[in-house]
Chimera marker file (.cmm) of the C-alpha trace (Angstrom):
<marker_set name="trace">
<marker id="1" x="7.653" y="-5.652" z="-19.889" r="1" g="1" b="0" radius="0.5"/>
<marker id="2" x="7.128" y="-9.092" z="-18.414" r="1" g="1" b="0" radius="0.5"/>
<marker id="3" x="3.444" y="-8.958" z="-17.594" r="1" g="1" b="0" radius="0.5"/>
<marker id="4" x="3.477" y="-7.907" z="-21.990" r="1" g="1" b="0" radius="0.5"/>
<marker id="5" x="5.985" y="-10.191" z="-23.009" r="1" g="1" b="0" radius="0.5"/>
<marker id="6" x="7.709" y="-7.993" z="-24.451" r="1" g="1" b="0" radius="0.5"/>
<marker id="7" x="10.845" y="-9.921" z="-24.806" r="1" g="1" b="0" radius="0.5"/>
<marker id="8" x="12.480" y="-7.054" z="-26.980" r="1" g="1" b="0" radius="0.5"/>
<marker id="9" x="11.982" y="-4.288" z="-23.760" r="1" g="1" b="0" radius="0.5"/>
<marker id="10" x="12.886" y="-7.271" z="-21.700" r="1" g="1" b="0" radius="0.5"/>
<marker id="11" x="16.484" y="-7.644" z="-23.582" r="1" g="1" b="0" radius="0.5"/>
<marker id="12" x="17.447" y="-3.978" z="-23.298" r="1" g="1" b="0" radius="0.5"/>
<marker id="13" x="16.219" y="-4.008" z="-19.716" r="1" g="1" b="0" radius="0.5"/>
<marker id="14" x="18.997" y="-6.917" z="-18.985" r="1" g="1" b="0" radius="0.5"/>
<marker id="15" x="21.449" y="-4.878" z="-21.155" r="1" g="1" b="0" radius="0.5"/>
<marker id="16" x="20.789" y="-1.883" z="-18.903" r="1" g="1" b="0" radius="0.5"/>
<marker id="17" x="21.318" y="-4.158" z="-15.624" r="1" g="1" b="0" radius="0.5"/>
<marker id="18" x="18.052" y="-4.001" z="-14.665" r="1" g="1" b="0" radius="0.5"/>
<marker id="19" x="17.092" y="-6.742" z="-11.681" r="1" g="1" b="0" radius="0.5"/>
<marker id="20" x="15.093" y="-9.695" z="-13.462" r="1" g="1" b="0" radius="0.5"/>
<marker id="21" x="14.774" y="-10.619" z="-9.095" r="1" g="1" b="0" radius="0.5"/>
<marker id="22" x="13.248" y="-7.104" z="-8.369" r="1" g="1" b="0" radius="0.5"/>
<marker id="23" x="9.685" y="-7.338" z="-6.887" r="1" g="1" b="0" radius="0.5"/>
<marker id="24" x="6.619" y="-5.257" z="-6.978" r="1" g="1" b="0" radius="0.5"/>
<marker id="25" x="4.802" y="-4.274" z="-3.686" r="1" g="1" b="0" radius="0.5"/>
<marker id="26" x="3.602" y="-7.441" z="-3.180" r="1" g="1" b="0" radius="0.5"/>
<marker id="27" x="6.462" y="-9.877" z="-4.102" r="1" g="1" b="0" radius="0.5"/>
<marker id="28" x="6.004" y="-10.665" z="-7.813" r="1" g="1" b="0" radius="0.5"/>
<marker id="29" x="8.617" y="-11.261" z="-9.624" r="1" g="1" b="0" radius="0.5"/>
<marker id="30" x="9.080" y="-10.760" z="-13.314" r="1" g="1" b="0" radius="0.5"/>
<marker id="31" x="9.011" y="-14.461" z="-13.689" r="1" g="1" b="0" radius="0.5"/>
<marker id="32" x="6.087" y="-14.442" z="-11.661" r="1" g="1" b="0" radius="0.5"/>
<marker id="33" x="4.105" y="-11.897" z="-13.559" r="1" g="1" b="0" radius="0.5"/>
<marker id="34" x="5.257" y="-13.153" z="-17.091" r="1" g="1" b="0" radius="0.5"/>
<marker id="35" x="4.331" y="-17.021" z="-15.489" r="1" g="1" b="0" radius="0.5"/>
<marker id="36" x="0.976" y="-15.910" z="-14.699" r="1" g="1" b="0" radius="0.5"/>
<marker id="37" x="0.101" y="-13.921" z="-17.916" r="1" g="1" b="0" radius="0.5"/>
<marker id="38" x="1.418" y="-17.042" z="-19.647" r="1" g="1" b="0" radius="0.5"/>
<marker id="39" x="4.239" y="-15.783" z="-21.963" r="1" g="1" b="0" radius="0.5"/>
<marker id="40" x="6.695" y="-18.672" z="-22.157" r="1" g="1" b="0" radius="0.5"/>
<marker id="41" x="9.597" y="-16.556" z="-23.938" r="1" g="1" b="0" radius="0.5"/>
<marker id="42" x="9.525" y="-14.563" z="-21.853" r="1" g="1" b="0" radius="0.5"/>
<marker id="43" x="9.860" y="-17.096" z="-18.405" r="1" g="1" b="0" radius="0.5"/>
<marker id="44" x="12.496" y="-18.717" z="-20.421" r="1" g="1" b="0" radius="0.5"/>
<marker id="45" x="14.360" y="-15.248" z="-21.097" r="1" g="1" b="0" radius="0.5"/>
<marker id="46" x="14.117" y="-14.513" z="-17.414" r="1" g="1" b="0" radius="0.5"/>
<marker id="47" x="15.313" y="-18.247" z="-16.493" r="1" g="1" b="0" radius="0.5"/>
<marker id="48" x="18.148" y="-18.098" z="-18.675" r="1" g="1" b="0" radius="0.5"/>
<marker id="49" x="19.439" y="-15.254" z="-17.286" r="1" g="1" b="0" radius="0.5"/>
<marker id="50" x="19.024" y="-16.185" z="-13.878" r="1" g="1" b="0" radius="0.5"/>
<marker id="51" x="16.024" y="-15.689" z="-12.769" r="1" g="1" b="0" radius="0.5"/>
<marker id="52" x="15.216" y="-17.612" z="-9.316" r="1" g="1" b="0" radius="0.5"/>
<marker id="53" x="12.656" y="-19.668" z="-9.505" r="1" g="1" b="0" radius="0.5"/>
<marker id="54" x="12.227" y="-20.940" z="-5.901" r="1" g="1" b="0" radius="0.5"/>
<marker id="55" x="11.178" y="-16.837" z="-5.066" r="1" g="1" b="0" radius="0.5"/>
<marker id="56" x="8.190" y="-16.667" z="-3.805" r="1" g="1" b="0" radius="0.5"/>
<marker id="57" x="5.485" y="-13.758" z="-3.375" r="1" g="1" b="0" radius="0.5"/>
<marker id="58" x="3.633" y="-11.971" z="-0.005" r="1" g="1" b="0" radius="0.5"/>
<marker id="59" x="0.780" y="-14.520" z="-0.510" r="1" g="1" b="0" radius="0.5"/>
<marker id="60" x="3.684" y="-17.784" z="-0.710" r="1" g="1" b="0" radius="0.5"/>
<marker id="61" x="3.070" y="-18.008" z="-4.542" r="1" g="1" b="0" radius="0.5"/>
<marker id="62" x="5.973" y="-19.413" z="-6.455" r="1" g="1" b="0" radius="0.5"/>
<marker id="63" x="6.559" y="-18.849" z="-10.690" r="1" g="1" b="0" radius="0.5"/>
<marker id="64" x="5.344" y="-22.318" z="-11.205" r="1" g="1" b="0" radius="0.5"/>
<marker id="65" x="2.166" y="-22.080" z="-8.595" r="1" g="1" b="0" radius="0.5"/>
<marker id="66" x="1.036" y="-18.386" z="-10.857" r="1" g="1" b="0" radius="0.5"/>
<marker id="67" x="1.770" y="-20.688" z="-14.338" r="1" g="1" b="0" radius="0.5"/>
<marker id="68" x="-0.062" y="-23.205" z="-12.681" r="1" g="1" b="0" radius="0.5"/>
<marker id="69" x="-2.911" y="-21.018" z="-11.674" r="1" g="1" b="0" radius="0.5"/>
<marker id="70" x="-2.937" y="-19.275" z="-15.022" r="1" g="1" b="0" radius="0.5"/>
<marker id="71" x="-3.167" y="-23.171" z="-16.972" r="1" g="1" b="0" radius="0.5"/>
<marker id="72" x="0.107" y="-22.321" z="-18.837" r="1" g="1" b="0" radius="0.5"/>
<marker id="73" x="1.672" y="-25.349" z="-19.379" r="1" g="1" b="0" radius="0.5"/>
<marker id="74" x="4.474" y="-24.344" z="-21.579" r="1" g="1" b="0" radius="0.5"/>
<marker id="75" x="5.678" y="-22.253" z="-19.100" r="1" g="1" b="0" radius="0.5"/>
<marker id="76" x="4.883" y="-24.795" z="-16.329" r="1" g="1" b="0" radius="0.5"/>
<marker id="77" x="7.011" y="-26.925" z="-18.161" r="1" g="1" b="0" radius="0.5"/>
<marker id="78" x="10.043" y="-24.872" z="-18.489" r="1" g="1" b="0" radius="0.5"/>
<marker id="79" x="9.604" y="-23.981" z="-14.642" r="1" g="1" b="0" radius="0.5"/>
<marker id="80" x="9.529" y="-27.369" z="-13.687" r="1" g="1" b="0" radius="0.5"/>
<marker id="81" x="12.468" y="-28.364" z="-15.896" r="1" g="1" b="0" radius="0.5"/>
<marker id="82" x="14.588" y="-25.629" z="-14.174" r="1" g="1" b="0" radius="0.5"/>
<marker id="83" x="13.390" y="-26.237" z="-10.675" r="1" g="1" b="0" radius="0.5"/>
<marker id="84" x="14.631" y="-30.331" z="-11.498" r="1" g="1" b="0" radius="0.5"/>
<marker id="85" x="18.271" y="-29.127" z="-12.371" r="1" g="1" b="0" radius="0.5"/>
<marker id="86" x="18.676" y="-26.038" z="-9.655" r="1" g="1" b="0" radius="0.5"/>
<marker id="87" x="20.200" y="-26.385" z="-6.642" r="1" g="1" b="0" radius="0.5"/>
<marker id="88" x="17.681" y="-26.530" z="-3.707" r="1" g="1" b="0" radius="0.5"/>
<marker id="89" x="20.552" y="-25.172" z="-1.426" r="1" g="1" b="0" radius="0.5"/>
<marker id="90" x="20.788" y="-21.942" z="-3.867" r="1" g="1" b="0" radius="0.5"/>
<marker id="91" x="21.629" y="-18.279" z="-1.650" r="1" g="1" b="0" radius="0.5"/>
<marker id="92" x="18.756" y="-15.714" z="-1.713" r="1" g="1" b="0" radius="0.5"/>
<marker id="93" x="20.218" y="-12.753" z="-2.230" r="1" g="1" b="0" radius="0.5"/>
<marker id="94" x="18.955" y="-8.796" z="-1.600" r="1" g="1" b="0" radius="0.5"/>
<marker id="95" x="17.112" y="-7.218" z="-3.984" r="1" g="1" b="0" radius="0.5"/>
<marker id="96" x="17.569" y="-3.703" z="-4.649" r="1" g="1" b="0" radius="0.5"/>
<marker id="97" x="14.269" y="-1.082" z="-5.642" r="1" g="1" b="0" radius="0.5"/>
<marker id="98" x="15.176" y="0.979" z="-8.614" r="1" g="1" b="0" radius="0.5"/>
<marker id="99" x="13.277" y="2.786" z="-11.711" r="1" g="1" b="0" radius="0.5"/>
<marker id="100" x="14.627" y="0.475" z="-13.958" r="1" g="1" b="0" radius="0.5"/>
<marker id="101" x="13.665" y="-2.832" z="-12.134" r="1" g="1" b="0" radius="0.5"/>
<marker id="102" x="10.007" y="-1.196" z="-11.632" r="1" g="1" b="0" radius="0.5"/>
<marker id="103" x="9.926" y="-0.868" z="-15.262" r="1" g="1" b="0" radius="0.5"/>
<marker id="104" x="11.135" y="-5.096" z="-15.821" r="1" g="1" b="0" radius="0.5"/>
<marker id="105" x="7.857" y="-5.856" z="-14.055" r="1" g="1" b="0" radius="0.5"/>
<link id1="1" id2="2" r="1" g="1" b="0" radius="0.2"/>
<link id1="2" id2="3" r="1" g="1" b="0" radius="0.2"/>
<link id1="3" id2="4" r="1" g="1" b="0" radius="0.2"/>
<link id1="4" id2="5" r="1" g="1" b="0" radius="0.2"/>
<link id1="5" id2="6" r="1" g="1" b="0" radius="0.2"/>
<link id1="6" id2="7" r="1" g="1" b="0" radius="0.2"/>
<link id1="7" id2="8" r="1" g="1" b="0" radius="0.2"/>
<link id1="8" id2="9" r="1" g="1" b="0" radius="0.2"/>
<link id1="9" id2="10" r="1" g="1" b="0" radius="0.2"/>
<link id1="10" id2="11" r="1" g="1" b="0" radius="0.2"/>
<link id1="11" id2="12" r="1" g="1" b="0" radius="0.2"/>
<link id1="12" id2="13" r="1" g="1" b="0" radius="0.2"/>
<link id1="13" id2="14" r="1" g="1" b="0" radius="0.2"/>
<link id1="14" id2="15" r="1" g="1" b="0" radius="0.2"/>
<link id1="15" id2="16" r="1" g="1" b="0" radius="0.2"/>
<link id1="16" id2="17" r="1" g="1" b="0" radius="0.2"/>
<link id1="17" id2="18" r="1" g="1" b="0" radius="0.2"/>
<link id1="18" id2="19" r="1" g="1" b="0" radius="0.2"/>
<link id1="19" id2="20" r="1" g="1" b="0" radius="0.2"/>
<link id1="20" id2="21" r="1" g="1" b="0" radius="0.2"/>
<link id1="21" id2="22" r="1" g="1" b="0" radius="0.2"/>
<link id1="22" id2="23" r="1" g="1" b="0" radius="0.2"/>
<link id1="23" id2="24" r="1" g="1" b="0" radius="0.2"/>
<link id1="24" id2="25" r="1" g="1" b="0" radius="0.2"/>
<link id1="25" id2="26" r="1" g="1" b="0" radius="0.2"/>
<link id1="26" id2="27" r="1" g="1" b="0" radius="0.2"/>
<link id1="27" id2="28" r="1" g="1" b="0" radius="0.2"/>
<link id1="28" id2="29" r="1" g="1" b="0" radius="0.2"/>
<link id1="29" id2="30" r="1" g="1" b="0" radius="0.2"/>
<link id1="30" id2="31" r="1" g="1" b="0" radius="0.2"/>
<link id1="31" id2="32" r="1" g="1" b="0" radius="0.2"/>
<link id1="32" id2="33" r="1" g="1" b="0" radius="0.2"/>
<link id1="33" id2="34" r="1" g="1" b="0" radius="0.2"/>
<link id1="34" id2="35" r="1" g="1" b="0" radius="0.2"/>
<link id1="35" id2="36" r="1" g="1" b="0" radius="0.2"/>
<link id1="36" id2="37" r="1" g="1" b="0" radius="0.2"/>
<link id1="37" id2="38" r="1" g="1" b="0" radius="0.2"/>
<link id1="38" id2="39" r="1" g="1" b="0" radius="0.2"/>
<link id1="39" id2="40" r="1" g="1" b="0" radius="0.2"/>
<link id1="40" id2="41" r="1" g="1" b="0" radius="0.2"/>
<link id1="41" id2="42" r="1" g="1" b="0" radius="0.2"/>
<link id1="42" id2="43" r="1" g="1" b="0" radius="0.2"/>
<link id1="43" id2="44" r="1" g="1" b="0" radius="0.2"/>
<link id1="44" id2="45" r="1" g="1" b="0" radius="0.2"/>
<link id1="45" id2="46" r="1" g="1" b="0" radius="0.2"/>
<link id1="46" id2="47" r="1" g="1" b="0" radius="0.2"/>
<link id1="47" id2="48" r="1" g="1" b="0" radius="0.2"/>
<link id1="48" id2="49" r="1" g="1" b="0" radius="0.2"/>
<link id1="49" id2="50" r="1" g="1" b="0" radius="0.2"/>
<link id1="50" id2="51" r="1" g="1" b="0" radius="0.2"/>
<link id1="51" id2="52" r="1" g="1" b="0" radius="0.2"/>
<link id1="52" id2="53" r="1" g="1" b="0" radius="0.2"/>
<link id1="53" id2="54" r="1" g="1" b="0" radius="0.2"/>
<link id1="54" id2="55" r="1" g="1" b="0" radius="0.2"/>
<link id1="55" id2="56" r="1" g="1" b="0" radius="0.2"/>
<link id1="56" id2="57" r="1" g="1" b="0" radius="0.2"/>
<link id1="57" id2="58" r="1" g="1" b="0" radius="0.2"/>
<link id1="58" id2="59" r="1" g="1" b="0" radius="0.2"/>
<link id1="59" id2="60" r="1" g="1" b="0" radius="0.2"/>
<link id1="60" id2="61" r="1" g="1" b="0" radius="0.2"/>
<link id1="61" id2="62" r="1" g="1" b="0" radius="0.2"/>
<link id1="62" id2="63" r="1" g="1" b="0" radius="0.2"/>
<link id1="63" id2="64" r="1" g="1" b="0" radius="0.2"/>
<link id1="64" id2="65" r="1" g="1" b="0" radius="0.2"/>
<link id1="65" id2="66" r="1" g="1" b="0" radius="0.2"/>
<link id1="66" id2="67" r="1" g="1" b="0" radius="0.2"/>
<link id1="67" id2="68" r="1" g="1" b="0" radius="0.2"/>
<link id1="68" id2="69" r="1" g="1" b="0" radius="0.2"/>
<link id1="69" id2="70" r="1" g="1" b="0" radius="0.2"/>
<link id1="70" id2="71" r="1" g="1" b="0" radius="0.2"/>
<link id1="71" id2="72" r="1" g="1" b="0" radius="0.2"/>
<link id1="72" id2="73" r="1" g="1" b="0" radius="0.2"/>
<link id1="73" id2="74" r="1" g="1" b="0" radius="0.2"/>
<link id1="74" id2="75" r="1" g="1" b="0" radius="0.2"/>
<link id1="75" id2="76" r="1" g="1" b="0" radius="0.2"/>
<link id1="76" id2="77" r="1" g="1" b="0" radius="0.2"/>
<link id1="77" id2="78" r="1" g="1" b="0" radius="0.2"/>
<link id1="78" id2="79" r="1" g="1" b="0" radius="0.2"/>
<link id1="79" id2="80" r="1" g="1" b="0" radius="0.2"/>
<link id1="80" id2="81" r="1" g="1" b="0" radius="0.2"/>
<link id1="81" id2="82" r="1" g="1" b="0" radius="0.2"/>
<link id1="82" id2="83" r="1" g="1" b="0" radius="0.2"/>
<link id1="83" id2="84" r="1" g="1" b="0" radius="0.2"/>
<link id1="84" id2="85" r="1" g="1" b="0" radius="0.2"/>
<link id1="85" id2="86" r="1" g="1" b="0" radius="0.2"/>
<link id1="86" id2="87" r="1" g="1" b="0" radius="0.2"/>
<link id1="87" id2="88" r="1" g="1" b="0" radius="0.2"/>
<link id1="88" id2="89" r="1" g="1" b="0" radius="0.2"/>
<link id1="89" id2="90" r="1" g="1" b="0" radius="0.2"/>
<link id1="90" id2="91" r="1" g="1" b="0" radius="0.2"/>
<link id1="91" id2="92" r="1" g="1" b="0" radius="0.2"/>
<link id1="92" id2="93" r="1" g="1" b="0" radius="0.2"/>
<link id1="93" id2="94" r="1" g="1" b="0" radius="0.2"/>
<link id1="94" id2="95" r="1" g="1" b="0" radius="0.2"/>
<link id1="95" id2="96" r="1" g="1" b="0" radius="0.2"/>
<link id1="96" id2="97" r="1" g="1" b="0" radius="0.2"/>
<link id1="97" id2="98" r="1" g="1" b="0" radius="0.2"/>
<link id1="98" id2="99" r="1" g="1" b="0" radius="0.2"/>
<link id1="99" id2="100" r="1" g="1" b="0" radius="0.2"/>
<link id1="100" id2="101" r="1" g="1" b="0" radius="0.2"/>
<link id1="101" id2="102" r="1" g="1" b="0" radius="0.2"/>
<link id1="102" id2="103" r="1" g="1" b="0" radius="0.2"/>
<link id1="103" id2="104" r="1" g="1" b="0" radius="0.2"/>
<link id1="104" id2="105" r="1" g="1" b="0" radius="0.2"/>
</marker_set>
């Protein structure tokens, strides 16, 4: 849904309690992937639900670094906005692996 933008999928996904942290095999997060494919409504969905911004991938790739890599400056600023008000002291917390945070991805 995030690598799509599909910000309709996206909403039910939240309603169902899907994981906006979850990651793929190799770290991504849905902020990552919707970062890097450059769909701003969708990054500020995720980011206004919670998403963590600070996350990063198996490679060390942050949201901003893949919006910044994908020359997506609207969501490069939103990231950057975020990342200015959040706490850098901010928990990590566990991520669980389920169907329904696969499908967020």
């Amino acid at each position: 849904a995030s690598l799509e933008g599909n910000i309709s999928c996206m909403k039910i996904l939240l309603l169902a309690g899907a994981d906006y942290d979850a990651c793929d095999c190799d770290g991504s997060t849905s902020l990552m992937v919707a970062s890097q494919a450059s769909h701003p409504a969708a990054v500020e969905l995720l980011l206004r639900n919670g998403a963590d911004p600070t996350r990063t991938d198996t490679a060390g790739r942050s949201a901003l670094m893949c919006a910044q890599l994908a020359d997506s400056p609207e969501c490069v600023f939103l990231l950057e906005r975020v990342l200015q008000l959040s706490n850098p002291q901010r928990p990590t917390r566990q991520v669980s692996r389920t169907p329904q945070n696969h499908s967020f991805i």
